[in-house]
C-alpha positions in Angstrom: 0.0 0.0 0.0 1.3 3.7 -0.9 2.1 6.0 1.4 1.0 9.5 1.4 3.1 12.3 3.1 0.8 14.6 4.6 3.5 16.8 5.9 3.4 18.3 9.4 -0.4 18.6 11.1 0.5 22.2 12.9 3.8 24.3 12.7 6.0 23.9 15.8 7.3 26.6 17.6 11.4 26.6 17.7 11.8 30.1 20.3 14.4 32.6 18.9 16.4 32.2 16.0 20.0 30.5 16.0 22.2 30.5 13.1 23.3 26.6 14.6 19.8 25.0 14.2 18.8 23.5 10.7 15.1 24.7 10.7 12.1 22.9 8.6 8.8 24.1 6.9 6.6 25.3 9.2 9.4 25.9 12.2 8.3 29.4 14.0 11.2 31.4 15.4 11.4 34.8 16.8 14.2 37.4 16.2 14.8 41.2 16.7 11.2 41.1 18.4 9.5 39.7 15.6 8.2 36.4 14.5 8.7 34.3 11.2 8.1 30.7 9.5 10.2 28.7 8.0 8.6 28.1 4.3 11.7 26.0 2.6 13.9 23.7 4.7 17.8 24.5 5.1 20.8 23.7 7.3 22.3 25.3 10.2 23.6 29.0 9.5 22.7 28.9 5.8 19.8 31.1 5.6 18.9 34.4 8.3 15.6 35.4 8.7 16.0 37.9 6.5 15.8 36.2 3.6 11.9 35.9 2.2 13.0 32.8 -0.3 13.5 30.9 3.3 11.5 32.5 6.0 8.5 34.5 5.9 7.2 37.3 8.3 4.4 36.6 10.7 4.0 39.5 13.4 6.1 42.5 12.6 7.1 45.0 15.3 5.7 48.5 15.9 7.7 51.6 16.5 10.2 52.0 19.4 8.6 54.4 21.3 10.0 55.8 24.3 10.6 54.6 27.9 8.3 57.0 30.4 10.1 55.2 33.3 13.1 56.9 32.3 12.0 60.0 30.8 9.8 61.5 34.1 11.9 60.4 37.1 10.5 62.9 39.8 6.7 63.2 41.2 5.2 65.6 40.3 7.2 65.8 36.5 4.5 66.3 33.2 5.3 64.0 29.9 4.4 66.1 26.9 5.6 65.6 23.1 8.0 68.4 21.5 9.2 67.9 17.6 11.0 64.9 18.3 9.2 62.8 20.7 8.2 62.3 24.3 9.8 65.0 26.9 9.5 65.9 30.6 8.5 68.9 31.9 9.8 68.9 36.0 7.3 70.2 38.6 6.6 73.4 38.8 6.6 75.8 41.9 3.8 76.5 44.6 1.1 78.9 43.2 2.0 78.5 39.1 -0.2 77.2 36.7 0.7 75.1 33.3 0.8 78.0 30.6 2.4 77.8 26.8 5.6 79.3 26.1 5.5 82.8 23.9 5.9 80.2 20.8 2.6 78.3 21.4 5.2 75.3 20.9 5.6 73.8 24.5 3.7 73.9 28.0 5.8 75.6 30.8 4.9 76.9 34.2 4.0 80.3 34.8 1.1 82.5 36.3 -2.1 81.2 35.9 -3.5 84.7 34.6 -1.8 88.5 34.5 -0.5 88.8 37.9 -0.7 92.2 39.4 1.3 93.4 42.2 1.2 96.3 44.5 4.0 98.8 46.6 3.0 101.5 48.7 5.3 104.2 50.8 4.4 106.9 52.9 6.8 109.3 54.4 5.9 112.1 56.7 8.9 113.9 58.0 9.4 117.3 59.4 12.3 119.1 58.3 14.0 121.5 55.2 14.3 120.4 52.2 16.6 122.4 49.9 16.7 123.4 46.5 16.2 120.4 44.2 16.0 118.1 47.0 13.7 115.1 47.4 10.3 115.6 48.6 10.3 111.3 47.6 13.0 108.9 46.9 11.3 105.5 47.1 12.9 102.6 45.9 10.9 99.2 45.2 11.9 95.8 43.7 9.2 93.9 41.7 8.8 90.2 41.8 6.9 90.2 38.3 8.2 91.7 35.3 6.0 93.9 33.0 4.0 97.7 32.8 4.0 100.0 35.9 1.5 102.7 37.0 2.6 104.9 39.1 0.6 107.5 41.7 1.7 110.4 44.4 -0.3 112.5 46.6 1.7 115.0 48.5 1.1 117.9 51.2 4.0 120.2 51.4 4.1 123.2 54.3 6.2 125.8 52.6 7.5 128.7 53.8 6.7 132.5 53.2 6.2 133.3 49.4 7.8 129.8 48.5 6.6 127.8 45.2 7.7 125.1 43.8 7.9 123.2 40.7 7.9 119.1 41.3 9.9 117.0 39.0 9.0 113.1 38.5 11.7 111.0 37.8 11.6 107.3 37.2 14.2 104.4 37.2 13.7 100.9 36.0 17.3 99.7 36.7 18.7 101.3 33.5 18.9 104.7 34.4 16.9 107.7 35.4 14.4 109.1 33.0 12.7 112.5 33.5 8.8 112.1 33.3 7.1 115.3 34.0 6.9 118.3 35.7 4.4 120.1 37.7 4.0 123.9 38.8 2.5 124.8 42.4 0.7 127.7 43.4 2.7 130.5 45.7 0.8 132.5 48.4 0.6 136.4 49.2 4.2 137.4 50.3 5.1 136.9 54.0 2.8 133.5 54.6 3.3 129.9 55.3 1.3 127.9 53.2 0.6 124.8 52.4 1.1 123.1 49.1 -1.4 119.8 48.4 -1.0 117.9 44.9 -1.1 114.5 43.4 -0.2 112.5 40.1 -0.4 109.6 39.0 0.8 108.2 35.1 2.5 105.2 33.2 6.5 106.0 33.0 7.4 106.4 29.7 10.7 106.1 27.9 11.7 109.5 27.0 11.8 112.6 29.0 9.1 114.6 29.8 6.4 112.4 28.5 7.7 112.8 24.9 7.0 109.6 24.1 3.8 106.7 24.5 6.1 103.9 25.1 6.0 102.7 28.1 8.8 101.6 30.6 9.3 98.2 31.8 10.5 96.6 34.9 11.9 93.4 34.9 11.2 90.6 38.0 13.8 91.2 40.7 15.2 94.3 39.6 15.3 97.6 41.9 13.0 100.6 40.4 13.1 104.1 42.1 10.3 106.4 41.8 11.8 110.0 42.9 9.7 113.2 43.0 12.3 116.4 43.5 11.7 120.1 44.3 13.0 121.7 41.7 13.5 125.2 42.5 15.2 126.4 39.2 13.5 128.9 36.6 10.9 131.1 38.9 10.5 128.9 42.0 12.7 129.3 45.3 13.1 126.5 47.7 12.4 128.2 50.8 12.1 126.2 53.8 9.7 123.4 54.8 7.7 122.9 58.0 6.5 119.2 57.1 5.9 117.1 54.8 3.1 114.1 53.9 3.3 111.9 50.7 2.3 108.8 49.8 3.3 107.2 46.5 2.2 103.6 44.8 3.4 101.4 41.8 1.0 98.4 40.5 2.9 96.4 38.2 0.9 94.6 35.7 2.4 91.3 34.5 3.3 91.3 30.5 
């Protein structure tokens, strides 16, 4: 009686490759994470994987992607993707919010919304001032960087027939600029007076208001807001029998 070769029933798995292992039809091996069966018979280390005559491909592998065990390593750290693949943002700071950088591009920390901050100085002090002294100099150091409004409100006991023109000067930490100034009234000759005014503006970056560009501070950086008597043209300084002023800056986060 003939007999009839019906080959193998089911393939047989052989576990990874090896280049000293003759394989047969229908042998399954796995190599470089992928799987592939054998479809012509051949010796040991005659044919790899890689050729199709001799193997063919079963389950191909997807892309590497990245490891996130190694890539956020602290609590608290963010995975986000940039250009190139996955990235970790570290924790941010008490208080800050998750914000896009200027370049709509990435996620950073930052304020969760336009921070505003506030300084405030009084200074009542009896005493002379002299010509072209300080009635104010107030120095303040911002923890946010951006636009600045500035505001005075002064009471100024003069002496007999004094008057006074007030100069405001601001500094942002590159140098003094002059913003404006303003003329006060002078009583009848032989009087004390008193002399009550106020201001209030946005610094700008040339003198004397010239310009609409406004000054800057920068996070961290000392700003002086000075307000002098200046006694030159047709005001005298005279002398002074008190003084009251208070003076603000809200910064307003850019």
């Amino acid at each position: 009686m003939a007999t009839l070769n019906l080959g193998r029933i089911k393939p047989v798995f052989r576990g990874a490759y090896s280049g000293s292992t003759a394989y047969v039809v229908d042998d399954i091996v796995t190599h470089g994470n992928e799987s592939f069966i054998c479809i012509q018979a051949h010796g040991a280390g005659t044919q790899a994987t890689s050729v199709t005559a001799y193997w063919t491909k079963l389950a191909a592998k997807g892309t590497d992607g990245t490891d996130v065990g190694t890539t956020i390593t602290t609590q608290g750290d963010i995975l986000y993707r940039d250009g190139s693949g996955l990235q970790r943002l570290a924790k941010g700071t008490a208080a800050q919010a998750l914000v896009m950088n200027s370049g709509a591009t990435a996620p950073e920390w930052g304020s969760g919304g336009k921070a505003v901050e506030i300084f405030t100085m009084a200074d009542e002090t009896v005493g002379s001032i002299a010509a072209d002294g300080d009635f104010v100099d107030w120095d303040f150091t911002p923890t946010i960087s951006g636009k600045v409004f500035l505001s005075h409100s002064g009471n100024h006991r003069g002496a007999s027939a004094s008057h006074f023109y007030c100069v405001y000067r601001f500094n942002n930490g590159s140098g003094e600029v002059l913003q404006h100034t303003g003329g006060m009234a002078h009583p009848v000759s032989s009087h004390a007076h008193n002399q009550g005014w106020s201001a209030s503006f946005v610094p700008t970056t040339n003198d004397n208001a010239d310009s609409t560009t406004p000054m800057l501070v920068t996070a961290s950086t000392q700003c002086t807001f000075r307000i002098t008597n200046d006694s030159g043209g047709i005001s005298n300084a005279g002398s002074d029998g008190g003084k009251d002023h208070i003076v603000s800056a809200i910064i307003f986060e850019t």
